[in-house]
N, CA, C and O of each residue as an XYZ file, in Angstrom:
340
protein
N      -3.250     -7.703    -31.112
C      -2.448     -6.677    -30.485
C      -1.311     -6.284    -31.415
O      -0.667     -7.211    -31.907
N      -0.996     -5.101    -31.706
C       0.016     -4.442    -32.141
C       1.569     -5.225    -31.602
O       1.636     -5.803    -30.518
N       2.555     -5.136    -32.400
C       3.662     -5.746    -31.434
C       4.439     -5.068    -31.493
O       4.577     -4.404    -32.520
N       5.551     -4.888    -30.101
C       6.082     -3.619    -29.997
C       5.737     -2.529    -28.576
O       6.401     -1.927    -27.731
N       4.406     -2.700    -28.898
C       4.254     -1.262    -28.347
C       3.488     -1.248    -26.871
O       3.268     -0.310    -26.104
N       3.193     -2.562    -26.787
C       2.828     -2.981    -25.119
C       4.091     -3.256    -24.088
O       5.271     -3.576    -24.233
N       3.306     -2.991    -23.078
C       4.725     -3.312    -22.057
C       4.806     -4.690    -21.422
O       3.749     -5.283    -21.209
N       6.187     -5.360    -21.040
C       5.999     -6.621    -20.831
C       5.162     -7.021    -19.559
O       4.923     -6.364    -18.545
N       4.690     -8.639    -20.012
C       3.846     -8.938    -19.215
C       4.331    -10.420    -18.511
O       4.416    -11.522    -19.051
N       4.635     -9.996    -17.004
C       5.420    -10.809    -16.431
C       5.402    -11.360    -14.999
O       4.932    -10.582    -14.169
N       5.897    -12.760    -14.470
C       5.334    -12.372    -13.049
C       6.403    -11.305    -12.549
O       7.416    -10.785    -13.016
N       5.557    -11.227    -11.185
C       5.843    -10.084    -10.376
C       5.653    -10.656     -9.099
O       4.922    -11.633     -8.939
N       6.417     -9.973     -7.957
C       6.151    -10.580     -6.395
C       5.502     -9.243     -5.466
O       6.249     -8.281     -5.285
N       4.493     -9.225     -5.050
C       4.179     -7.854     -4.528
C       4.151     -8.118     -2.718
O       3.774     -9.137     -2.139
N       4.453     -7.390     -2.369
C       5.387     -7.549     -0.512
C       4.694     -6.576     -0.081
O       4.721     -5.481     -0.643
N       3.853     -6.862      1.146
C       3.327     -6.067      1.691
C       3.680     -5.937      2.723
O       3.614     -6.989      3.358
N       4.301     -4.572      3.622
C       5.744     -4.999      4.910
C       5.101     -5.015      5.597
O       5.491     -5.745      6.509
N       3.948     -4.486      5.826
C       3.000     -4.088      7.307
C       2.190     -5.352      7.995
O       1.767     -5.472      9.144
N       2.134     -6.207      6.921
C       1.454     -7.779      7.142
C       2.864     -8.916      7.339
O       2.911    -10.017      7.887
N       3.819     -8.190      6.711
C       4.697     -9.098      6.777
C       4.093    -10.279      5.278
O       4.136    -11.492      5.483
N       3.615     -9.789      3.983
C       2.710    -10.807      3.248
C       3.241    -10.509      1.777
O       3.219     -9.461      1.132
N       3.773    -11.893      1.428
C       3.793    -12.085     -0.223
C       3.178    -12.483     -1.537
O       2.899    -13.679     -1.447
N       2.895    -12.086     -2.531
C       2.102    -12.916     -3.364
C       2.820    -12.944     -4.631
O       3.479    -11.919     -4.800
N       2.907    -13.861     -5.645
C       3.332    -14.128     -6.840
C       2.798    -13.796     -7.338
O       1.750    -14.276     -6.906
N       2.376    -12.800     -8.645
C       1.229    -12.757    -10.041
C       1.871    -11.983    -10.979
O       2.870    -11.284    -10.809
N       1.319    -12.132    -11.840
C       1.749    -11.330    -12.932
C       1.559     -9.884    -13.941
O       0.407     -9.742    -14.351
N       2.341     -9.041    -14.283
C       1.800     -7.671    -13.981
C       2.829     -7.004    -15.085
O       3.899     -7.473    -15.475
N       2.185     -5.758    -15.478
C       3.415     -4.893    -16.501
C       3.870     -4.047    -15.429
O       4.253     -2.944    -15.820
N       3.949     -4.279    -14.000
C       4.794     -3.070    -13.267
C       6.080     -3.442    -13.248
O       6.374     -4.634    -13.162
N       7.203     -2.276    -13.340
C       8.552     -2.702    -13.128
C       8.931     -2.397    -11.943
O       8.203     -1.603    -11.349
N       9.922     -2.810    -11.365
C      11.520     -2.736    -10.268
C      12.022     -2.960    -10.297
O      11.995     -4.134    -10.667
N      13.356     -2.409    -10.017
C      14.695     -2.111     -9.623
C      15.079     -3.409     -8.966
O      15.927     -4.185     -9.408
N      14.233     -3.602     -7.647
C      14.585     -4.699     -6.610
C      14.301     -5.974     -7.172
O      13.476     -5.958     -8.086
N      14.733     -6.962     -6.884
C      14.257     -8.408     -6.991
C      14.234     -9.108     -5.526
O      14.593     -8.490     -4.524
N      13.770    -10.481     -5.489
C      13.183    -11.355     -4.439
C      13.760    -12.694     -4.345
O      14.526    -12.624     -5.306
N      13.860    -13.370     -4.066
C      14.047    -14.569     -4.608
C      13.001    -15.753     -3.924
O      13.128    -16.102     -2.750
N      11.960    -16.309     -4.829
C      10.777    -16.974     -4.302
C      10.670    -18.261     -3.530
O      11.488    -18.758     -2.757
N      10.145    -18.453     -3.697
C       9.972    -20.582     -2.931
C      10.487    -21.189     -3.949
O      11.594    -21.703     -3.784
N       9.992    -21.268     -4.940
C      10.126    -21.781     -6.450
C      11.662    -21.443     -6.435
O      11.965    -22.064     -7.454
N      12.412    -21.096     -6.158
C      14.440    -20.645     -6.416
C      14.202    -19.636     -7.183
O      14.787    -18.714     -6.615
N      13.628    -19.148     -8.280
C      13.585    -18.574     -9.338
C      13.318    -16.966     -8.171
O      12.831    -16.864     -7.045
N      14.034    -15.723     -9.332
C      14.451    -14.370     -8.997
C      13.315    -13.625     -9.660
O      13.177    -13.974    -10.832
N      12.449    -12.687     -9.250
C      11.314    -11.934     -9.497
C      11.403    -10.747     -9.085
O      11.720    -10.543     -7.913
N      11.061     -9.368    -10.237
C      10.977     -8.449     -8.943
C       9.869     -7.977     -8.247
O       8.694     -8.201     -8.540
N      10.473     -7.015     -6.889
C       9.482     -7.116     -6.290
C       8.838     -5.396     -5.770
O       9.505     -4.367     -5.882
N       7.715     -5.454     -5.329
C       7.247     -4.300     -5.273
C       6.231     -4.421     -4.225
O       5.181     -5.056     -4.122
N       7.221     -3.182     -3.090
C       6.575     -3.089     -1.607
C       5.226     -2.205     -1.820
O       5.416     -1.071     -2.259
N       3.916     -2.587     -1.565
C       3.165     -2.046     -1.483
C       2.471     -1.821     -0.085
O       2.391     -2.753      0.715
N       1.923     -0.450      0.222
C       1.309     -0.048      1.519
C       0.414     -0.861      2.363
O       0.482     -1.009      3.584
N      -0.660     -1.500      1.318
C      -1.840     -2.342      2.168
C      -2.063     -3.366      1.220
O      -1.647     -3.068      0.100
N      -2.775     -4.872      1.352
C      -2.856     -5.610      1.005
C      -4.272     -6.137      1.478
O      -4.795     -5.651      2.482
N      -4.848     -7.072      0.792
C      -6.029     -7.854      1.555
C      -5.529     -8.435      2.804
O      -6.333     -8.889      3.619
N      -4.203     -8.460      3.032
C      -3.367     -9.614      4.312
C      -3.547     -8.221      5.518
O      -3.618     -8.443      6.727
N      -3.604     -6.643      4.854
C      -3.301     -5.879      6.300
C      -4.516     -4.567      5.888
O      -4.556     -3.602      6.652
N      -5.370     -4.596      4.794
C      -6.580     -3.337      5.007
C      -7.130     -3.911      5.927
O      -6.959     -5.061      6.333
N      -8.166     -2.704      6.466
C      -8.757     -3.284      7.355
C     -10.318     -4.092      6.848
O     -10.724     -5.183      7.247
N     -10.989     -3.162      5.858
C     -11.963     -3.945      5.120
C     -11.659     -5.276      5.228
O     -12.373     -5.951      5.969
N     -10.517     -5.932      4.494
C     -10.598     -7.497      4.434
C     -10.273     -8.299      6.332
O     -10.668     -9.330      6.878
N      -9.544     -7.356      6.689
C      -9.582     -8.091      8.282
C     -10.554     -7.903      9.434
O     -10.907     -8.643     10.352
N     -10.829     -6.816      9.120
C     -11.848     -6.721     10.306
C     -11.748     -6.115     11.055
O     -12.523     -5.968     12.000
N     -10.493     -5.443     10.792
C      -9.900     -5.096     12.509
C      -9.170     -3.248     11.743
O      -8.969     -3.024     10.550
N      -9.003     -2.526     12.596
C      -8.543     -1.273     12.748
C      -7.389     -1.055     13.058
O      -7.026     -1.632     14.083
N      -6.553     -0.340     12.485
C      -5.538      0.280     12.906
C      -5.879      1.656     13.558
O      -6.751      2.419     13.144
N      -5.253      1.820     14.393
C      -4.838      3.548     15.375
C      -4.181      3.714     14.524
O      -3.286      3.021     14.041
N      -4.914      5.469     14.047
C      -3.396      6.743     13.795
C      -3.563      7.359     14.615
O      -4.521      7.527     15.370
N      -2.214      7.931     14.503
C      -1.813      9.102     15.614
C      -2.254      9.966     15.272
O      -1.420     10.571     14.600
N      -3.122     10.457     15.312
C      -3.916     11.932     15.738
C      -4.253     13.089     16.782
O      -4.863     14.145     16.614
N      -3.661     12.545     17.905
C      -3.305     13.079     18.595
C      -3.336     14.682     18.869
O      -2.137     14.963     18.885
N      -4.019     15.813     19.082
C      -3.414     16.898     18.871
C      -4.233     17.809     18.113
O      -4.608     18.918     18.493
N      -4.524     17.161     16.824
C      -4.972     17.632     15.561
C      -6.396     18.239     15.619
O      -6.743     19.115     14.827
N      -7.463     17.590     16.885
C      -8.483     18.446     16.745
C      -8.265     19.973     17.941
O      -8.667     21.132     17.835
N      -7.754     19.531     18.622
C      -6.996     20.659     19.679
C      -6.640     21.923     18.851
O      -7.132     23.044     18.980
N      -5.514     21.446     17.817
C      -4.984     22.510     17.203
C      -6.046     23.052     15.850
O      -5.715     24.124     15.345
N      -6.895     22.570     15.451
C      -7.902     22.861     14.813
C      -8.990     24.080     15.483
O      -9.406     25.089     14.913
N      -9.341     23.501     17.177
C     -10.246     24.268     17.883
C      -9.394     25.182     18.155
O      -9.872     26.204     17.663
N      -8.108     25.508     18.800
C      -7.700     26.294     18.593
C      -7.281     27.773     17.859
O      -7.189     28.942     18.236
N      -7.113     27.138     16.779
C      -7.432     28.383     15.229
C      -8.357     28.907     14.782
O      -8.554     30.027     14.311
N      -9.113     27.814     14.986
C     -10.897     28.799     14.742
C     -11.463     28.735     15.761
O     -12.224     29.694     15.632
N     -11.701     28.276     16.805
C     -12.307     29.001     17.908
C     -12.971     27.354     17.792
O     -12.890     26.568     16.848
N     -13.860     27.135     19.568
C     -15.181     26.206     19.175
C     -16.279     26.521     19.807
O     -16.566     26.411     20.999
N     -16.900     26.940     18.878
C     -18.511     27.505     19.352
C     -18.718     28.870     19.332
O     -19.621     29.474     19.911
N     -17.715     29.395     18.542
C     -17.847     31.144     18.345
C     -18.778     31.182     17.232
O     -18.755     30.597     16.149
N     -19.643     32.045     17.765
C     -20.836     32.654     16.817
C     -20.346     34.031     16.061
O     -19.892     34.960     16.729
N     -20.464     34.112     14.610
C     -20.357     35.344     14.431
C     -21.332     36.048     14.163
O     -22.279     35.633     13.495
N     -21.223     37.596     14.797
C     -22.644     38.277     14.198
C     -23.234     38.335     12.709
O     -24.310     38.893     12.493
């Protein structure tokens, strides 16, 4: 490898809020924020959306969105079941 010109490679703590779920590994992503781990030692950290702890693929299970509305206001705008000549 060239030296210099890679980015550092370091642990990292990635927080997933929706599981409430942490993991330690190591990664060239940066942040601003830090954590402070089991180990005492300060890491930063980076909230990510879904995790194996909260997709649903790895659990099994589904989340509800609110959708509510959305095919209503869809049939609405274009019509449902209008034929055109």
């Amino acid at each position: 490898m060239k030296p210099g010109i890679h980015p550092e490679y370091r642990p990292v703590v990635f927080r997933d809020r929706a599981a409430d779920y942490a993991f330690l590994t190591r990664s060239t992503a940066t942040s601003d924020k830090t954590v402070e781990w089991e180990d005492g030692n300060t890491y930063p950290v980076i909230d990510v959306e879904s995790s194996s702890a909260s997709h649903p693929f790895y659990t099994g299970t589904q989340r509800v969105l609110d959708t509510a509305g959305r095919v209503e206001r869809f049939e609405r705008r274009y019509g449902r079941g209008r034929s055109e000549p």
